[in-house]
C-alpha positions in Angstrom: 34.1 -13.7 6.7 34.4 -16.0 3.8 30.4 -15.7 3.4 30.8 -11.6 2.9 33.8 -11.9 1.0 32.1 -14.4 -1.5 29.2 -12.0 -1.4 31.1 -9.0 -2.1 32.4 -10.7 -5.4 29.2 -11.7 -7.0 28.2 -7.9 -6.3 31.0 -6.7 -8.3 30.2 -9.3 -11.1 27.1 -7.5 -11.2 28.0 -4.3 -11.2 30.5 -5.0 -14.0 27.4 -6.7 -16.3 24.8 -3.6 -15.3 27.6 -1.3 -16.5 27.1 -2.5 -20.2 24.1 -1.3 -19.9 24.9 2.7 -20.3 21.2 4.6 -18.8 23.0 5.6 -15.9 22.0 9.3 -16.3 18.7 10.9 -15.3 16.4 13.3 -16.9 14.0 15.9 -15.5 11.0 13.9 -16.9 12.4 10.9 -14.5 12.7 13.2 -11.5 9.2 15.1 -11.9 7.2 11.5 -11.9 9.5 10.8 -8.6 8.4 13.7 -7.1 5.0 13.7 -7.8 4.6 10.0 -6.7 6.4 10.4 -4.0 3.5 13.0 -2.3 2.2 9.9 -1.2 5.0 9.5 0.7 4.0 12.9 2.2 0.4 11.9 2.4 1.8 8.9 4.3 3.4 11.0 7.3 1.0 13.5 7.5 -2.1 10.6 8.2 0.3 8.4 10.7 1.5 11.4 12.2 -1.5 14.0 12.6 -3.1 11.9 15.3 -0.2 12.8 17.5 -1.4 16.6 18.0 -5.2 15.6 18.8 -4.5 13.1 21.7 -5.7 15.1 24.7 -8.4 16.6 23.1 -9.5 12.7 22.0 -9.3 11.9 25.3 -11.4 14.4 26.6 -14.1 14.4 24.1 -14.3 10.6 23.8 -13.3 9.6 27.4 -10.6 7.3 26.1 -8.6 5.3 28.7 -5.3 4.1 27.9 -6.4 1.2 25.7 -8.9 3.1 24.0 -6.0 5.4 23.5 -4.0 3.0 21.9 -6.8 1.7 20.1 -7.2 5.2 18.3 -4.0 5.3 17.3 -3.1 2.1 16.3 -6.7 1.8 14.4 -5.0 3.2 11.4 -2.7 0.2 11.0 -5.1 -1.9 10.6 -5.9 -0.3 7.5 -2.2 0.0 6.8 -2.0 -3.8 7.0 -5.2 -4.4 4.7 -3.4 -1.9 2.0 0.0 -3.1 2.2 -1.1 -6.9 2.1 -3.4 -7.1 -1.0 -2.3 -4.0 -2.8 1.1 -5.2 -4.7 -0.5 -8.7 -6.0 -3.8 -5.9 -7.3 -0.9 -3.6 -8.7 1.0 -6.7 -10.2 -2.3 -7.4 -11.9 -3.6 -4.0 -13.3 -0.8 -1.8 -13.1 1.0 1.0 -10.5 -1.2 4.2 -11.8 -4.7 2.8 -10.7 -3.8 1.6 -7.6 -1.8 5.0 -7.2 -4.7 7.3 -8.1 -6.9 4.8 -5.4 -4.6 5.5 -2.9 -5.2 9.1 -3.4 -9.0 8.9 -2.6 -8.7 7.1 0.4 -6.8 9.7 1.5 -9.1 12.4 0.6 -11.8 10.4 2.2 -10.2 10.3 5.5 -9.3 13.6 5.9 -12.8 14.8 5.5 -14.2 11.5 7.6 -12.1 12.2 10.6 -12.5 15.6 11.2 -16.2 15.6 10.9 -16.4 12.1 13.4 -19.0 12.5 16.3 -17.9 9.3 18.1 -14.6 7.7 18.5 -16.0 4.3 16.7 -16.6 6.9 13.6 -13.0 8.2 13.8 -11.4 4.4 13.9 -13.6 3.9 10.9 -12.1 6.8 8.8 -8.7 6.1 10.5 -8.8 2.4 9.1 -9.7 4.3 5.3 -6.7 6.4 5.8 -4.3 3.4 6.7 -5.8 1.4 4.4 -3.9 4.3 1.6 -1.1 4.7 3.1 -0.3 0.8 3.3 -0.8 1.5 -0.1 1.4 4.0 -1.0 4.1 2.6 1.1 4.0 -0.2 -1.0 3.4 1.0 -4.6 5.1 4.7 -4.5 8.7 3.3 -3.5 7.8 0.3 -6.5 6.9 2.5 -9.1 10.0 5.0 -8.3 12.8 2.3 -8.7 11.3 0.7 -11.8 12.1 4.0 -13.4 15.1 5.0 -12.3 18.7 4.5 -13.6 20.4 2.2 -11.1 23.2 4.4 -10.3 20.5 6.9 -9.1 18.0 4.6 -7.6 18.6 4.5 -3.9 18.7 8.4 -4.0 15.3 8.9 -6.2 13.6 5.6 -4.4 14.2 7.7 -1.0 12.3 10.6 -2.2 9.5 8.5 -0.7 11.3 8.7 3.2 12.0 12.6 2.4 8.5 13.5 1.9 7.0 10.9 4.6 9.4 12.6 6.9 8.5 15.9 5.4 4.6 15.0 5.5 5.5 14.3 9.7 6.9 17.8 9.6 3.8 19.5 8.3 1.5 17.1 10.1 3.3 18.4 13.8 3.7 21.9 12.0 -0.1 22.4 11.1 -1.1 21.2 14.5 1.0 23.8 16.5 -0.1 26.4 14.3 -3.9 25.4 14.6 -3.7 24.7 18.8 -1.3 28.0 19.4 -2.3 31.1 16.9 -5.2 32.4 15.8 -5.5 30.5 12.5 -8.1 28.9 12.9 -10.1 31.0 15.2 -10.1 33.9 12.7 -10.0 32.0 9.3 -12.4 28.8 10.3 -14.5 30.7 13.3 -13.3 27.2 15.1 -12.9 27.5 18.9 -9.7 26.0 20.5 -12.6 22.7 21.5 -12.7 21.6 18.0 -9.7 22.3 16.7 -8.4 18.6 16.8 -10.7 18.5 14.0 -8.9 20.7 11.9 -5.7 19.0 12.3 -7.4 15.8 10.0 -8.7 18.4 7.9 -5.7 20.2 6.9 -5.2 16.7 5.4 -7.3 17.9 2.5 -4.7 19.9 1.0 -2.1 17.6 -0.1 -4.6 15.1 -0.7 -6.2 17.3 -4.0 -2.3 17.8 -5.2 -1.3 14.4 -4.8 -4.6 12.9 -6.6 -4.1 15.8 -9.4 -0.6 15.3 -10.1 -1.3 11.6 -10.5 -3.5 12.3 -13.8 -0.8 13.4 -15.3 2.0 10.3 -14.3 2.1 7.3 -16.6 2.3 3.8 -16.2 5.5 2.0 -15.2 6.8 1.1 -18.5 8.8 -2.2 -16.2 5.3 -3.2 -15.8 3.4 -2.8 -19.0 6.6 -4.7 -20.6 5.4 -8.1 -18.3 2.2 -7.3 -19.9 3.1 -7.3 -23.4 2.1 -4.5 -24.0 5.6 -3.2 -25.8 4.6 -0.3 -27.8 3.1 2.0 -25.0 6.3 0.9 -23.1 8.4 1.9 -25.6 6.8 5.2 -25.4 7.5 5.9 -21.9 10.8 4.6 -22.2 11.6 7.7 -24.7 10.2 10.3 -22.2 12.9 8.9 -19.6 16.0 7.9 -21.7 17.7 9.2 -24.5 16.5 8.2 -28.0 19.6 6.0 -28.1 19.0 4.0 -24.8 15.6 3.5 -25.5 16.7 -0.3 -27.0 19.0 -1.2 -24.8 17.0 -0.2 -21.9 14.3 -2.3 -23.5 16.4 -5.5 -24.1 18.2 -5.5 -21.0 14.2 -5.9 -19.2 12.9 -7.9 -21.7 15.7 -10.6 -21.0 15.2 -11.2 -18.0 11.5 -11.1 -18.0 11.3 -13.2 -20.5 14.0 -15.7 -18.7 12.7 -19.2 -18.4 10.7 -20.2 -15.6 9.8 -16.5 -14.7 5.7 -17.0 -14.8 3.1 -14.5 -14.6 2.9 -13.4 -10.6 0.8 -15.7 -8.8 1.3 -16.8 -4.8 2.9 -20.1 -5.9 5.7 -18.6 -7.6 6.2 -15.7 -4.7 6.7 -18.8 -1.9 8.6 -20.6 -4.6 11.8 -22.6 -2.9 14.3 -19.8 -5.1 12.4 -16.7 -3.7 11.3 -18.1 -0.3 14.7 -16.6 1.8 14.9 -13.6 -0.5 11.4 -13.4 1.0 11.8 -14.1 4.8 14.8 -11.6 4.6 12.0 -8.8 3.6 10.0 -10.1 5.9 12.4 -10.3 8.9 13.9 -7.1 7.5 10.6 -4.5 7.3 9.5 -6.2 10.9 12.5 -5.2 12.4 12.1 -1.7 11.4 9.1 -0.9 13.3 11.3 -2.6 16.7 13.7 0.0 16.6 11.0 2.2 18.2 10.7 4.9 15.8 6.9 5.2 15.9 6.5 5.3 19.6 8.3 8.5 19.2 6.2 10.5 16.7 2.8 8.6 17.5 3.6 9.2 21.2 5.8 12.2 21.3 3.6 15.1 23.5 2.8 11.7 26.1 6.8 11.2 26.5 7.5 14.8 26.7 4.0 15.2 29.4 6.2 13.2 31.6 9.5 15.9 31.3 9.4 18.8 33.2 10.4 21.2 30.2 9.2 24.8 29.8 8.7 24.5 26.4 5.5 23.9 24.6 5.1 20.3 23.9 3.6 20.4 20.6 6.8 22.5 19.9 9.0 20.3 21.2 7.2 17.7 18.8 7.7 20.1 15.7 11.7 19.9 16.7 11.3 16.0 16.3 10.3 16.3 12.7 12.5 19.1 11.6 15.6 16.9 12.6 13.6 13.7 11.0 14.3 15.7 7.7 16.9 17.1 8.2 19.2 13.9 8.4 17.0 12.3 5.9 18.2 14.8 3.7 22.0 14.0 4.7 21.5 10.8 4.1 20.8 11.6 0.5 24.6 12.1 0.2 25.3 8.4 1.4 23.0 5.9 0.2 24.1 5.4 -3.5 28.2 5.8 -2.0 28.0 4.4 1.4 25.2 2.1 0.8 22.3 0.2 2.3 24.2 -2.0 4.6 26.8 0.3 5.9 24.0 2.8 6.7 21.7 0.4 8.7 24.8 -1.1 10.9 25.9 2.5 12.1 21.9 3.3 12.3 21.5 0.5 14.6 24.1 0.9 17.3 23.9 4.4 17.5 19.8 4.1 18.3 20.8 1.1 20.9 22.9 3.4 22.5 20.2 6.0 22.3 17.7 4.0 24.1 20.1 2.5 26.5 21.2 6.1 27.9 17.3 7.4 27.7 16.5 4.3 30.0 18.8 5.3 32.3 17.7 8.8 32.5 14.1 7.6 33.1 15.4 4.9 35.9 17.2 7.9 37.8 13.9 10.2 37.2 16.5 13.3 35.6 14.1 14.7 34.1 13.9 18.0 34.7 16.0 19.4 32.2 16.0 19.0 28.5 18.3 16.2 28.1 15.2 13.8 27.0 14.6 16.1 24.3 18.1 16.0 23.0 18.6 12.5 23.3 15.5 11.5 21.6 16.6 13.8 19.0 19.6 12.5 18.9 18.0 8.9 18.8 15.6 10.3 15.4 19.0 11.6 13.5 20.5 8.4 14.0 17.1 6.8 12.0 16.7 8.9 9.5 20.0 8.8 8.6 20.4 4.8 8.4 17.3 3.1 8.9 14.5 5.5 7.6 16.7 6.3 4.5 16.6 2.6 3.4 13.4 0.6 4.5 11.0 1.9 1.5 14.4 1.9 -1.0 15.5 -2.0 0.1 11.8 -3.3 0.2 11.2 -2.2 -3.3 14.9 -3.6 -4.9 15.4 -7.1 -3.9 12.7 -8.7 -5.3 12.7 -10.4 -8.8 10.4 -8.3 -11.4 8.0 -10.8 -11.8 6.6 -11.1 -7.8 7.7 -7.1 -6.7 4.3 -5.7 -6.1 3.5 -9.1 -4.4 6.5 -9.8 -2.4 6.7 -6.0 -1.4 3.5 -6.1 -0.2 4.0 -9.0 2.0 7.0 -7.2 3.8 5.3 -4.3 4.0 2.5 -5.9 5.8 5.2 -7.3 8.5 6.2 -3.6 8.7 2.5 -2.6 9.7 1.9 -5.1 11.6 4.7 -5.0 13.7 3.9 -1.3 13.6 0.5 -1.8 15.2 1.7 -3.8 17.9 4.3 -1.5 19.1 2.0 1.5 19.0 -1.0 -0.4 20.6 1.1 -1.9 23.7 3.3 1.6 23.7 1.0 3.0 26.5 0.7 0.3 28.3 4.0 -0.4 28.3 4.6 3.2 29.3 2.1 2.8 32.0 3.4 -0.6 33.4 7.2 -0.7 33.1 7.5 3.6 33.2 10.5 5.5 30.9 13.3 2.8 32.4 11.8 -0.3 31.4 10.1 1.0 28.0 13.3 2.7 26.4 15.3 -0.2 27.8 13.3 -2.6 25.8 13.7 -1.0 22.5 17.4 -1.1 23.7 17.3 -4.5 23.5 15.6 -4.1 20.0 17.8 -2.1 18.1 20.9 -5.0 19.5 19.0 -7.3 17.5 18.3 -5.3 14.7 21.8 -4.8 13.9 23.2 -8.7 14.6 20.0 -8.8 11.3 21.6 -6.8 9.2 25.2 -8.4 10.0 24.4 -11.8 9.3 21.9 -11.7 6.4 21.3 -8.2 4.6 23.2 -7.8 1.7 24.4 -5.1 -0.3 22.2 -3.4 -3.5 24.0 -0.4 -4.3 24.7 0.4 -8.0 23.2 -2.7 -9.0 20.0 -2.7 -11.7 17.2 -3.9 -10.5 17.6 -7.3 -12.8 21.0 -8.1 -11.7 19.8 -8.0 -8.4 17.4 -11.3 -8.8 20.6 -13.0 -9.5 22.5 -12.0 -6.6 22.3 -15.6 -4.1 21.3 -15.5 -0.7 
């Protein structure tokens, strides 16, 4: 108790020195660039997501077994590891734009790539491109975003990446009912109902172009061009997102702590450095976790869960429920990250999926399942995320690391995050196929316990706080 309340002080020491610092308000400019960075946000969801839609057709056309299956799916976080991994110390280096705009192209290369595969070996290949951007935007897109915005708005603009990840889920589940159940693409692509799986990646295309185009027109993170020297084009981004008279204290208030001593340019030694290194293996630990609370089981594996339910509905419906709840309580949670804040959030997130999980596992062990109550409980079980745990990941990941290793040491969490991601969804049929519903759900159970006795003992609170104060806070 003594530990949180010492904590809680140094916050509010914090908060009281960012307060001098009067940029708290936020212009239209600010929240444009948010939005259009954040598509790759939406890019992200669509490309993990899609894949869920195309699974029985896969396994037809391809003869995959279960851990062919898995292989499939998971392929993509490979590439999500690769990105996440080396793309923050490459956007430290030459900047958040190119490595943006990079991003982009992968993605347009993987829609076309995957829909046009004539083997499964082909389709890991383009599957591995497409991870390979969206480790990258998960990293970058959540930086660039909170090294712009005002602190006092910064957990609700940085989570403009979650609302359009959850929003690019949607649409990913959306476009593949409306492909596999009207006449879409019968009448406008002459596909038959055999190929259409192909233009489920495809439909990828579309966001692709308006992310890639919008991105021409975004300029560099002025935060980052400052640890470059390079003051004067700073200075004139600055002015497109402050007033003319915050412009200099704005500037000041960065260049301080840049220019601090002992702050060198970003390099691996300094990111393991003994100050940084349990600021670090809190990310870590933190972004691993994330993936444990069984999230991605549910919208990688949702139509094989539901196959196992006796519901009338269409499944691939029942899937486009899953995401419309996803953003819905993303969008709630809108109202309580920057009042409630990140800690509060994840405890109640936590629990609430434990108990989810708990109570699904005992549906499973008592085979009920021939009513909808698995539907509502794992829709109950996604609210409870998006709400706590998918409204904070990208914005914590991108915060509490000092400005001279952020692209590196958010990289490095986010490749726990993908890693632990690939795991769960390559084991997740197995596991379904071995230890059924009961033993599965129970697991993740077990998980989400863990998850929150994390967040109890070592997470600590960011609301409110600029992103400079932060570095000071001890942990």
């Amino acid at each position: 108790m003594q530990h949180h309340n010492e904590q809680a002080s140094r916050i509010q020491t914090h908060k009281r020195s960012d307060n001098r610092l009067q940029t708290n308000h936020m212009n239209r400019y600010i929240l444009l660039v948010s939005i259009t960075v954040a598509l790759g946000g939406l890019l992200f969801g669509f490309d993990t997501a899609v894949i869920s839609g195309t699974l029985t057709d896969l396994e037809r056309v391809f003869h995959l077994g279960e851990a062919a299956l898995g292989w499939v799916v998971s392929s993509a976080l490979v590439g999500c590891v690769i990105g996440a991994l080396f793309v923050g110390h490459l956007a430290d280096r030459f900047g958040r734009k190119p490595l943006l705009l990079l991003s982009a192209l992968f993605f347009l290369i993987c829609a076309i790539g995957s829909g046009r595969a004539q083997s499964a070996q082909v389709l890991v290949l383009f599957r591995i491109i497409g991870g390979v951007a969206v480790g990258m935007a998960s990293v970058i897109c959540p930086i660039y975003i909170s090294e712009i915005a005002p602190a006092k708005e910064r957990g609700r603009l940085t989570m403009m990446q979650q609302i359009t990840i959850v929003t690019g889920i949607l649409l990913a589940f959306a476009s593949n009912w409306i492909i596999a159940n009207t006449g879409f693409a019968r009448d406008l692509f002459h596909t038959d109902a055999d190929n259409y799986w192909r233009l489920m990646f495809e439909a990828q295309l579309i966001p692709a172009i308006i992310f890639f185009t919008g991105l021409l027109l975004v300029p560099e993170s002025p935060r980052w061009l400052l640890t470059r020297n390079k003051e004067a084009k700073a200075v004139r981004i600055l002015r497109l997102f402050y007033r003319a008279a915050e412009v200099d204290a704005v500037l000041q208030h960065v260049k301080m702590h840049i220019n601090s001593p002992g702050i060198p340019k970003t390099n691996w030694k300094e990111v393991f450095a003994l100050k940084n290194r349990k600021r670090l293996l809190i990310g870590i630990t933190f972004a691993g976790i994330a993936q444990l609370t069984g999230i991605n089981i549910i919208f990688y594996y949702a139509p094989k869960i539901f196959e196992q339910t006796q519901t009338g509905s269409s499944i691939l419906f029942q899937t486009v429920l899953t995401g419309i709840i996803n953003l819905v309580f993303t969008l709630l949670a809108l109202f309580f990250i920057d009042k409630l804040g990140r800690k509060k959030l994840m405890l109640f997130g936590s629990l609430a999926m434990a108990i989810s999980m708990v109570v699904l596992s005992i549906i499973f062990y008592r085979n009920a399942l021939d009513n909808y109550f698995v539907l509502f409980l794992i829709l109950i079980y996604i609210a409870f995320f998006a709400v706590s745990w998918g409204a904070t990941i990208w914005v914590y990941i991108a915060e509490i690391f000092p400005n001279s290793i952020r692209g590196t040491a958010s990289s490095i969490a986010t490749f726990a995050n993908w890693g632990m991601n690939f795991l769960v969804s390559l084991t997740f049929p197995m596991l379904l196929s071995r230890l059924g519903g009961a033993g599965t759900f129970g697991l993740y159970a077990v998980f989400n316990f863990i998850s929150f006795l994390f967040v109890y003992k070592f997470i600590f609170e960011t609301k409110g706080v600029s992103l400079e104060e932060i570095e000071s806070i001890h942990v």
